[in-house]
C-alpha positions in Angstrom: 0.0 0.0 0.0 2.8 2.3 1.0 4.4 1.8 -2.8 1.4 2.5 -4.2 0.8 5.9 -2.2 4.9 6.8 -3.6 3.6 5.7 -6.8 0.2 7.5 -7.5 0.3 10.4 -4.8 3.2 12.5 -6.1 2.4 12.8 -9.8 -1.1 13.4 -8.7 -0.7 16.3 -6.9 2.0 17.6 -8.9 -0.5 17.5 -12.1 -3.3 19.2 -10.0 -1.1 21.9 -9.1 -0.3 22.4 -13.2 -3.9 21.7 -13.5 -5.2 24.8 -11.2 -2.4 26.8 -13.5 -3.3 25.8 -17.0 -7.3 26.4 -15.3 -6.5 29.9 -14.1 -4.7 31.0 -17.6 -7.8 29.7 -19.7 -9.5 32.9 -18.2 -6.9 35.2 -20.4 -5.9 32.8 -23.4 -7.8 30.5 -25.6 -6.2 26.7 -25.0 -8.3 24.9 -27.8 -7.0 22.2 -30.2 -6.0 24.9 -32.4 -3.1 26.4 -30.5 -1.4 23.9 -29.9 0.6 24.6 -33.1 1.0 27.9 -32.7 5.2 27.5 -31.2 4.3 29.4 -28.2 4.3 28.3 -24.6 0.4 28.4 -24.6 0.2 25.8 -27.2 2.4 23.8 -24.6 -0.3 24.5 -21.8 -3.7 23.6 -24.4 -1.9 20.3 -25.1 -1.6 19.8 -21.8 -5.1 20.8 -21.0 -6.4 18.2 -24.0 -4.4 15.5 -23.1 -3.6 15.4 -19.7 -4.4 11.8 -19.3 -1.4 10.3 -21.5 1.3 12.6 -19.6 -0.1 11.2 -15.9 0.1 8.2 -17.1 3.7 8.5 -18.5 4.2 10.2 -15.0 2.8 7.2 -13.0 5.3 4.7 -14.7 7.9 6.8 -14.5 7.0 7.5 -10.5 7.1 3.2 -10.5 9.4 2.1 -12.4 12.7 4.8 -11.9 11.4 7.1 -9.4 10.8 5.4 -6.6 13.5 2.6 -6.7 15.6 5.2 -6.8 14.6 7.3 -3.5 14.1 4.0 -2.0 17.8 3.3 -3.2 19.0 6.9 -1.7 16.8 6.9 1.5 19.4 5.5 3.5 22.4 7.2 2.0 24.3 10.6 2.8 23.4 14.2 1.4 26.2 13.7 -1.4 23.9 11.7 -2.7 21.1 13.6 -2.8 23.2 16.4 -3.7 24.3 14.3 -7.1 20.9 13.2 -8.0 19.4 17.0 -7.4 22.4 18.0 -10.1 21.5 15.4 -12.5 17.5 16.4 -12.3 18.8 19.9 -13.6 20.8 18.8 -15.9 18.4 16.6 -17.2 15.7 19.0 -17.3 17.9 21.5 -19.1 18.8 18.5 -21.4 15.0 18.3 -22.4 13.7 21.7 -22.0 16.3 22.8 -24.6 15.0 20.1 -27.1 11.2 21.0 -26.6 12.2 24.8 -26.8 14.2 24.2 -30.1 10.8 22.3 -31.6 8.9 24.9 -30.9 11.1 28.1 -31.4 10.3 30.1 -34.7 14.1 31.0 -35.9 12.6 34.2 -37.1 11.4 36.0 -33.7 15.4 35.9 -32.9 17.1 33.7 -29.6 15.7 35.6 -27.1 12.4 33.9 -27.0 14.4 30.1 -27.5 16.2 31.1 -24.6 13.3 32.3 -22.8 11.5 28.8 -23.8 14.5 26.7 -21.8 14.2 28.8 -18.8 10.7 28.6 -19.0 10.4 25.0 -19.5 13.3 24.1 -17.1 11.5 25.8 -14.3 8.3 23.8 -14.9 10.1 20.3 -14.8 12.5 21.3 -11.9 9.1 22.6 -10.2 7.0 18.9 -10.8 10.1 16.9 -9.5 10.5 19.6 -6.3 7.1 18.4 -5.9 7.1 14.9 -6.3 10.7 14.9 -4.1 8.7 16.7 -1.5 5.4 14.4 -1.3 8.2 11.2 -1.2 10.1 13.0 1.7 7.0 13.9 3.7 5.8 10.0 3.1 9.0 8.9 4.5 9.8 11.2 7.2 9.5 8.8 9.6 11.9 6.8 7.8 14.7 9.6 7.6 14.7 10.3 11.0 15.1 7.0 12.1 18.0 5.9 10.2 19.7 9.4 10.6 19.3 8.9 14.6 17.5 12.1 15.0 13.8 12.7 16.6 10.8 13.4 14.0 9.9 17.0 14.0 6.9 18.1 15.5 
């Protein structure tokens, strides 16, 4: 049961938080079908607002079958450890948000809006695995503290 609380819980609430975003920004922008191929980052949210359902599901496997071996792997370990895997989240994320932002960037409106694309997207990945780390760390706080020697916080 615990597993499957790692599993599903995390990219749940890290989805309804981008939900209540993409929600509130459908009041000022118009996130049909039609935008999505438009190269802008609002084309980015209305795909996300249409097909929500196969990115969760890519989410939940990924939560099952990397995610949480891995902080199961690096609950026990020192900070260096967390340290290196917090490094390689960025660098990964900056790995993919410079390949989205290069799809979708229109050479013609100059580098300044590719590079605001990577920053953009970068920020949005590191914030949904800040998210997920969190919900795993609260989950297992118990955990933690135990194997570190140290009293839970109150």
């Amino acid at each position: 049961m615990r597993t499957l609380l790692k599993v599903v819980l995390p990219p749940l609430l890290a989805f309804a938080v981008f939900w209540v975003i993409v929600k509130f920004n459908m009041a000022y922008h118009s996130l049909a079908l039609g935008t999505i191929s438009d190269g802008n980052i609002y084309s980015l949210m209305a795909y996300f607002k249409l097909f929500a359902a196969l990115p969760f599901i890519v989410a939940i496997l990924t939560q099952y079958l990397i995610i949480v071996p891995l902080w199961d792997r690096l609950l026990l370990r020192s900070y260096k450890s967390f340290l290196l895997t917090f490094v390689i989240t960025v660098l990964i994320c900056l790995v993919f948000a410079t390949g989205v932002s290069y799809i979708i960037w229109s050479q013609q409106q100059g580098i300044r809006p590719f590079i605001q694309f990577i920053v953009y997207f970068t920020l949005i990945q590191l914030s949904y695995w800040a998210i997920i780390f969190l919900i795993l760390y609260l989950l297992d706080i118990k955990i933690i503290h135990k194997a570190k020697g140290t009293e839970e916080p109150e």
